[in-house]
C-alpha positions as CSV (number, residue, x, y, z in Angstrom):
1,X,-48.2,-17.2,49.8
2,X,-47.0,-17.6,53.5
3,X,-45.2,-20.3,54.4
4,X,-44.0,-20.8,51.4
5,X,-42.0,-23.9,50.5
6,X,-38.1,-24.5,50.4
7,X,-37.4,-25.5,47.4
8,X,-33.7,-27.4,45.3
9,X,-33.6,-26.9,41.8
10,X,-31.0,-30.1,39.7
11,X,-29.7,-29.9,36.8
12,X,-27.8,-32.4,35.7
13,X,-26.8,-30.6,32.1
14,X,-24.2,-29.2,30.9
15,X,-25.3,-27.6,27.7
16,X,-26.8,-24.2,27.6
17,X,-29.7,-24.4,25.6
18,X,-33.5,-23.9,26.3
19,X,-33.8,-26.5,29.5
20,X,-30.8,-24.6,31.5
21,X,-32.5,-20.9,30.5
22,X,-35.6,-21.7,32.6
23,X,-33.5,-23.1,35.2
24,X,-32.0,-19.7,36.1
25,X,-35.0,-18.1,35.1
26,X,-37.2,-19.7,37.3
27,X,-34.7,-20.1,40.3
28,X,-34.1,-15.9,39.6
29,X,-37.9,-15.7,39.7
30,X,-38.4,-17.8,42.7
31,X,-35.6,-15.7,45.0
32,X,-37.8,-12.4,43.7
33,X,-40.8,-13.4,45.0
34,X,-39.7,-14.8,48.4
35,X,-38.5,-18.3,48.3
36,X,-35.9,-19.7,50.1
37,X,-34.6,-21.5,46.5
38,X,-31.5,-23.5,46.1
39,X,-30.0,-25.2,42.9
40,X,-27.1,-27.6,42.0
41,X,-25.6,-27.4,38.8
42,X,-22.9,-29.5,36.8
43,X,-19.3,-27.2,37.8
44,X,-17.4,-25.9,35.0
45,X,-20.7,-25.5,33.0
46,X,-22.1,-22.5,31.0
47,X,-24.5,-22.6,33.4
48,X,-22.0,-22.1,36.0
49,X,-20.8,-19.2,34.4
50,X,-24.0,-17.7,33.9
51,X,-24.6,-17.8,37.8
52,X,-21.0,-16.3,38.6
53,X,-21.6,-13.4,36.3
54,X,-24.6,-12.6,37.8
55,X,-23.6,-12.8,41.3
56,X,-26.1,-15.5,42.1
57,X,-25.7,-18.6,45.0
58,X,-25.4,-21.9,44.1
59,X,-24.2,-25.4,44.3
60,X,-21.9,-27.3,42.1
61,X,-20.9,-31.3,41.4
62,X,-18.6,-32.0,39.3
63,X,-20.0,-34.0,37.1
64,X,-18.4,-37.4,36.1
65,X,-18.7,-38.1,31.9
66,X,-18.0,-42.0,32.5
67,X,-21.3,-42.5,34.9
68,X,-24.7,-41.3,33.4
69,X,-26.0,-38.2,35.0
70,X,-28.6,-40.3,37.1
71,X,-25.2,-42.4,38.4
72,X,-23.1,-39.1,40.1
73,X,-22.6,-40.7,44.0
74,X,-21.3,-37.3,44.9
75,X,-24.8,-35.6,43.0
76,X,-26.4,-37.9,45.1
77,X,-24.7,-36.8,48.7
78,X,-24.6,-33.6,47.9
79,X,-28.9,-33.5,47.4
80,X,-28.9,-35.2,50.6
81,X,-26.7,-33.4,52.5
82,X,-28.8,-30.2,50.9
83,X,-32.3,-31.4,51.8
84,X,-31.2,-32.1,55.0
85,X,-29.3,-29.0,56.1
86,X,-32.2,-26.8,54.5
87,X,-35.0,-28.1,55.1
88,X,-36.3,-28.8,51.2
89,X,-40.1,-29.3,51.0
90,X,-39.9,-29.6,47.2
91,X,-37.7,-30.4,44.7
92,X,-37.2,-30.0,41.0
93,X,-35.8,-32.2,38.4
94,X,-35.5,-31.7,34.9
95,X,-35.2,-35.0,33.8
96,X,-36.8,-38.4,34.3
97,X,-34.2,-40.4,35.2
98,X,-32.5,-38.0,37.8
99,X,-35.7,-39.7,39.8
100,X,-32.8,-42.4,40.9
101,X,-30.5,-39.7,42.5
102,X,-33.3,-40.3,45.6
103,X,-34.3,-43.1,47.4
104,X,-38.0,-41.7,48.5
105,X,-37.8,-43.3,52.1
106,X,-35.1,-40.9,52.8
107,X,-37.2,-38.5,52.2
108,X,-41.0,-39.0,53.1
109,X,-41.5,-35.1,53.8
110,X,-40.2,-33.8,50.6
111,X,-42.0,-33.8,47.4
112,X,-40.1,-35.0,44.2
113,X,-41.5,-33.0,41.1
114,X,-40.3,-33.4,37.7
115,X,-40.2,-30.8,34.7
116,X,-40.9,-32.5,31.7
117,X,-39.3,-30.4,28.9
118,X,-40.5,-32.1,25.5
119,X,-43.9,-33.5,24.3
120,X,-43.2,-36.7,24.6
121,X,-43.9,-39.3,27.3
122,X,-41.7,-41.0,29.7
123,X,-41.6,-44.6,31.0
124,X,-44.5,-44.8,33.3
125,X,-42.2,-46.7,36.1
126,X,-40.3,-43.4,36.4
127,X,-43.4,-40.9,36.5
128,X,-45.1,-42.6,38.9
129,X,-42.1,-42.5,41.4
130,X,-42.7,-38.3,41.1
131,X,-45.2,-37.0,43.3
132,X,-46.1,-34.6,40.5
133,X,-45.2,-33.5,37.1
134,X,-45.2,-29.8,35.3
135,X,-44.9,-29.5,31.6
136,X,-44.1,-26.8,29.4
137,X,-46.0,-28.8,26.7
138,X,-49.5,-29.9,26.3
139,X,-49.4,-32.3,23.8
140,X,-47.6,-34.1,27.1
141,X,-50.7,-33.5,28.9
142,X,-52.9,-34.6,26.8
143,X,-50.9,-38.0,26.9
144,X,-50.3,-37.7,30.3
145,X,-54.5,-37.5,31.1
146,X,-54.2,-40.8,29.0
147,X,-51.1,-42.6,30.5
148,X,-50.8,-41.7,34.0
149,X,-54.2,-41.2,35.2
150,X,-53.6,-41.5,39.0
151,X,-50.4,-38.7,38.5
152,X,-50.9,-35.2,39.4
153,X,-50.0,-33.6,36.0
154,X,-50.2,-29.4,35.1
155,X,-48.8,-27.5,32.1
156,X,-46.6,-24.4,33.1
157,X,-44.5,-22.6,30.5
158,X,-40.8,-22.1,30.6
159,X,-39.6,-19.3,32.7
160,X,-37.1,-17.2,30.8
161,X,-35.3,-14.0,30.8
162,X,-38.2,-12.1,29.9
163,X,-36.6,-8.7,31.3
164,X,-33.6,-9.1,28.8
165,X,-36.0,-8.1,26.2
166,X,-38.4,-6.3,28.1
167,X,-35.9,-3.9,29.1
168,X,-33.3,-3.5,26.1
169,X,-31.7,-0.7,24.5
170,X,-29.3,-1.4,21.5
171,X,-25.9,-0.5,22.1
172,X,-25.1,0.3,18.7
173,X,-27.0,0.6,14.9
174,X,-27.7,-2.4,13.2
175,X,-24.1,-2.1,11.0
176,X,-22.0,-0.9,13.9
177,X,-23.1,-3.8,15.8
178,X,-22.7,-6.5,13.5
179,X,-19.1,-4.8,12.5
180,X,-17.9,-4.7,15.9
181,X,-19.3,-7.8,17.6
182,X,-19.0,-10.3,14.8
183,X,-16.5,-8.7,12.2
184,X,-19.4,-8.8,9.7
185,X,-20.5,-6.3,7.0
186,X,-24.3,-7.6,6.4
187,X,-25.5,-6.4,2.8
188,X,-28.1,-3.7,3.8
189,X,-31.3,-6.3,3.2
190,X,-34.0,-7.4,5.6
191,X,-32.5,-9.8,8.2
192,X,-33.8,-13.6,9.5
193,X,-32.6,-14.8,12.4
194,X,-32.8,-18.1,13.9
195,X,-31.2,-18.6,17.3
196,X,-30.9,-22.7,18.0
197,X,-27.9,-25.4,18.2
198,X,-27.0,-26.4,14.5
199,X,-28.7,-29.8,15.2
200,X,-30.8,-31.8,12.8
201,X,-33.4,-31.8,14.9
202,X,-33.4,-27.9,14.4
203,X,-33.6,-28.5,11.1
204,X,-32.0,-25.4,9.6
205,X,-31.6,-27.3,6.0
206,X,-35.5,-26.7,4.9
207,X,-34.7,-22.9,6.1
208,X,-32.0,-23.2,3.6
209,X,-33.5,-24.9,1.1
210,X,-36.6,-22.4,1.0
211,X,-33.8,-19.3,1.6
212,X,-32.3,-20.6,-2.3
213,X,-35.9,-21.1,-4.0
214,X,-36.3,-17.1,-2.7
215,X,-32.9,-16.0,-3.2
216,X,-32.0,-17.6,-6.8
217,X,-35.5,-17.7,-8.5
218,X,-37.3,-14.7,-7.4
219,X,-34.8,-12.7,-6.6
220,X,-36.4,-12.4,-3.0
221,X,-33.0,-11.1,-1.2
222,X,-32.4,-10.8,2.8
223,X,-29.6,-11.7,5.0
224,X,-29.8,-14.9,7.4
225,X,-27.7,-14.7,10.7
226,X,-27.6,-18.1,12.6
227,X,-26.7,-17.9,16.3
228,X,-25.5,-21.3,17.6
229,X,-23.1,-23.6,17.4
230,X,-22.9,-27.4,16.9
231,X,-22.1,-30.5,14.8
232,X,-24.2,-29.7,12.0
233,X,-21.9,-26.5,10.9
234,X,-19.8,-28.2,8.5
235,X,-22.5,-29.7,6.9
236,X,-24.8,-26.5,6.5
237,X,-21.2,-24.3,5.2
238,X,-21.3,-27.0,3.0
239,X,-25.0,-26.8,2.2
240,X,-25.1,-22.8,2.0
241,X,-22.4,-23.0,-0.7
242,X,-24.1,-25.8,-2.6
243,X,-27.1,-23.7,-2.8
244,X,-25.7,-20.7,-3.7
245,X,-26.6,-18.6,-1.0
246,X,-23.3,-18.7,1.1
247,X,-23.1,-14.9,1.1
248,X,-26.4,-14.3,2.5
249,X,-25.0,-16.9,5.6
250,X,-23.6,-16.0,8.7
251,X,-23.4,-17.7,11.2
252,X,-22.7,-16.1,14.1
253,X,-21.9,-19.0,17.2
254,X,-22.9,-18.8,20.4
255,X,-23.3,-15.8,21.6
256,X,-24.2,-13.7,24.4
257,X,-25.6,-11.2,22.8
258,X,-28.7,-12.9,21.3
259,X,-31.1,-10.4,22.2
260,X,-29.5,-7.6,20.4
261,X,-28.9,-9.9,16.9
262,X,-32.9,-10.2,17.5
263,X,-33.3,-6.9,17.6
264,X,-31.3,-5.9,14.8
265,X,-33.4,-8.6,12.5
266,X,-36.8,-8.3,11.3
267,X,-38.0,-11.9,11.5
268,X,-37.6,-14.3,13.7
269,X,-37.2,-18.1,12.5
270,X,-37.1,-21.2,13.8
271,X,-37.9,-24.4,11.9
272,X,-37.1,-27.4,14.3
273,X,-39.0,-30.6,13.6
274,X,-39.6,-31.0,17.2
275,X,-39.6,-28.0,19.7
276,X,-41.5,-28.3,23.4
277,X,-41.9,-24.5,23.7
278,X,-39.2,-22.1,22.2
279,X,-38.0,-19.7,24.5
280,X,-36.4,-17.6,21.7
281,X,-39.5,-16.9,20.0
282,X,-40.8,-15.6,23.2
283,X,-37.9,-13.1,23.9
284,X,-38.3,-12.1,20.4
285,X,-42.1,-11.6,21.0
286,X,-41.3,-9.2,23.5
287,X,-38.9,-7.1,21.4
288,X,-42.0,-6.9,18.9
289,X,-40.6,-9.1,16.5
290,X,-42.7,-11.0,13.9
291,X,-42.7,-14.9,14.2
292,X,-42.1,-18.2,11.7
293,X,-42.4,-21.4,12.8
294,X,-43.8,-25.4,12.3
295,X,-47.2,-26.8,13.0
296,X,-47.3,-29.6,15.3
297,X,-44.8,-28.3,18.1
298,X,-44.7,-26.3,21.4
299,X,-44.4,-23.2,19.0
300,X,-47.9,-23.1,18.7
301,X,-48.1,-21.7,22.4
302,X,-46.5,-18.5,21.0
303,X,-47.2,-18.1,17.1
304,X,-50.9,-17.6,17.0
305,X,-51.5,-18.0,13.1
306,X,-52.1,-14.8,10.7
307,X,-52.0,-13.3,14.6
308,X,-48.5,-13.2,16.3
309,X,-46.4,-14.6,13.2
310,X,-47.0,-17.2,10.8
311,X,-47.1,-21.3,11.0
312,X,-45.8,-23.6,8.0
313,X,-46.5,-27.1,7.9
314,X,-43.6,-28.8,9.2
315,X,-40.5,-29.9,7.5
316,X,-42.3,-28.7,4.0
317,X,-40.2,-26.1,2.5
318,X,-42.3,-24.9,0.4
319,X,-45.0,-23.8,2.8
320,X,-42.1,-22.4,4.6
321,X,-41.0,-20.7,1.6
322,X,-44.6,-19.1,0.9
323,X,-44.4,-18.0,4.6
324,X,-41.2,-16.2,4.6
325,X,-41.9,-14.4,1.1
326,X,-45.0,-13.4,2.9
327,X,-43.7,-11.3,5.5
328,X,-40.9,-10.0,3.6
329,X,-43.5,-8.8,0.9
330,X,-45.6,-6.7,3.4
331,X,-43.8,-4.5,6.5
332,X,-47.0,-2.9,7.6
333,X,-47.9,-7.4,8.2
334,X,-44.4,-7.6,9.7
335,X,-45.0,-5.0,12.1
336,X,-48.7,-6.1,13.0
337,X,-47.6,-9.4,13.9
338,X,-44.7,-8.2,16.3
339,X,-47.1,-5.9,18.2
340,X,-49.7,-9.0,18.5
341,X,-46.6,-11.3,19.3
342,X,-45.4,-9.4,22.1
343,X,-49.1,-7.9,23.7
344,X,-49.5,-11.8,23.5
345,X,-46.4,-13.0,25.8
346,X,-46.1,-10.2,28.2
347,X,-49.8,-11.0,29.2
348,X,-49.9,-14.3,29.4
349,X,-46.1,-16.0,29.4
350,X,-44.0,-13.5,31.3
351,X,-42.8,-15.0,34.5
352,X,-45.4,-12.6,36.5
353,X,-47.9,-14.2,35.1
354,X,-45.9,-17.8,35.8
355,X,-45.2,-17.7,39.2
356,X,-48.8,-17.3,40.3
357,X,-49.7,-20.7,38.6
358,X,-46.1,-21.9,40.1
359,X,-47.7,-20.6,43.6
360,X,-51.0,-22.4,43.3
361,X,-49.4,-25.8,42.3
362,X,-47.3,-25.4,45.7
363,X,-50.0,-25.0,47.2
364,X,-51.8,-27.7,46.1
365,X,-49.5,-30.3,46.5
């Protein structure tokens, strides 16, 4: 693409979860394929981290946790000062409301996109002050079409990582691993993994619930390693002894080392009532890794049913029990579905394949 667009990635979180992954992915992606890109982030962030380990440019604000992260006056000098001195043409957000870090007649050659990260819809007075808007979802466009006719309005999936899993190699075996990195001695039993916040809204209870109907009545036995942290932990130690399953249970934290617990398991879970896209399930498409996860959410992009992995209608434990006793029944099924899974993403949700759709949309706005 010549010419090509200077571009200020925000973000106004200070979390690392799925949102703040395609942030560095896609700003990554963007400096690898010519762009002059620029991001702020919140200072003293994971995020942050993340960018000083890798070496990587960027701009910080320190964030104040009294104002709401639309309300920063320095966040807002700071963008100025930035689309100013480099000439932005475009500019990301990843939220709706950081639309009032701008006053758009400061600004009438710079185009204010937003990223809207879950299916859901926003307050039309904010979308229509974007002059476009990219979702990872389409349930969102499929409102969108509905809501915001005159908006300009495309589905692009979440950048991610992809090469973490694309190019791995296991530092240790499975035991070694989980000995030396977590202190753990897993019984030697098929592994599930789910990598998510302990959140409700992640839902690990019905995983739980349908891990004790396995476990305890049909003597269905595996090991379940939860990476994550959050302020549902108490309540699902509590849960996991309740149940009887406690010493199936670990839970690992957050971790760096994600990819490699993926690796190591032979399913990949995730059970959240609500989920925009799930970038885990992709990375653990790519290190051919069979999939689990509820109808009715952004999952469906990646679990193809009876194809990549398997669906289970959501927040029903016992189709998610039926599911898991499934794949841990038949390995030839396990490993079937992880070669479709990942023959699946690296064709059609690897940031190769992204940034072309990302180029055309520049281009057409």
């Amino acid at each position: 693409m010549k010419n090509k667009p200077n571009i200020l990635i925000i973000c106004t979180f200070s979390v690392f979860g799925g949102i703040e992954m395609h942030i560095l992915a896609k700003y990554k992606t963007l400096l690898k394929n010519g762009y002059n890109v620029f991001v702020i982030i919140p200072t003293n962030s994971v995020l942050e981290q993340r960018f000083i380990n890798e070496n990587l440019p960027y701009y910080t604000f320190k964030k104040s946790f009294f104002l709401k992260a639309h309300r920063q006056p320095s966040l807002k000098r700071l963008i100025k000062q930035i689309i100013y001195d480099k000439n932005i043409n475009i500019v990301h957000c990843n939220r709706a409301k950081e639309i009032l870090l701008f006053n758009k007649k400061d600004f009438p050659n710079t185009k204010i996109i937003l990223t809207r990260h879950a299916g859901s819809l926003i307050r039309k007075k904010y979308a229509q002050m974007f002059d476009a808007i990219i979702s990872v979802n389409q349930e969102f466009i499929n409102l969108a079409k509905n809501k915001y006719s005159n908006i300009k309005t495309v589905e692009i999936p979440p950048f991610f990582t992809d090469y973490e899993s694309l190019n791995f190699k296991p530092s240790l075996n499975r035991t070694d691993f989980f000995k030396q990195e977590f202190n753990i001695e897993l019984n030697d039993l098929p592994i599930i993994a789910q990598v998510a916040s302990l959140s409700n809204v992640k839902n690990h209870k019905i995983f739980f619930y349908a891990a004790s109907e396995l476990i305890n009545k049909k003597n269905k036995l595996f090991n379940i390693v939860l990476c994550g942290d959050g302020y549902n932990k108490k309540y699902l130690l509590k849960l996991a002894k309740k149940l009887n399953i406690e010493k199936y249970v670990y839970f690992l934290g957050f971790t760096e080392k994600r990819i490699e617990v993926i690796y190591h398991s032979d399913i990949k879970i995730l059970t959240s009532k609500n989920e925009s896209f799930g970038i885990v399930l992709m990375e653990a498409a790519l290190l051919k890794k069979p999939l689990i996860g509820p109808t009715k959410t952004g999952v469906t992009n990646t679990i193809k049913n009876k194809k990549t992995g398997l669906l289970f209608e959501n927040n029903n434990i016992l189709d998610l029990t039926n599911q898991i006793e499934t794949l841990l029944d038949n390995s030839q099924l396990r490993k079937k579905y992880g070669e479709n899974a990942y023959k699946h993403v690296k064709e059609n949700l690897i940031s190769d394949v992204l940034i072309k759709k990302l180029d055309q949309f520049y281009k057409e706005i």
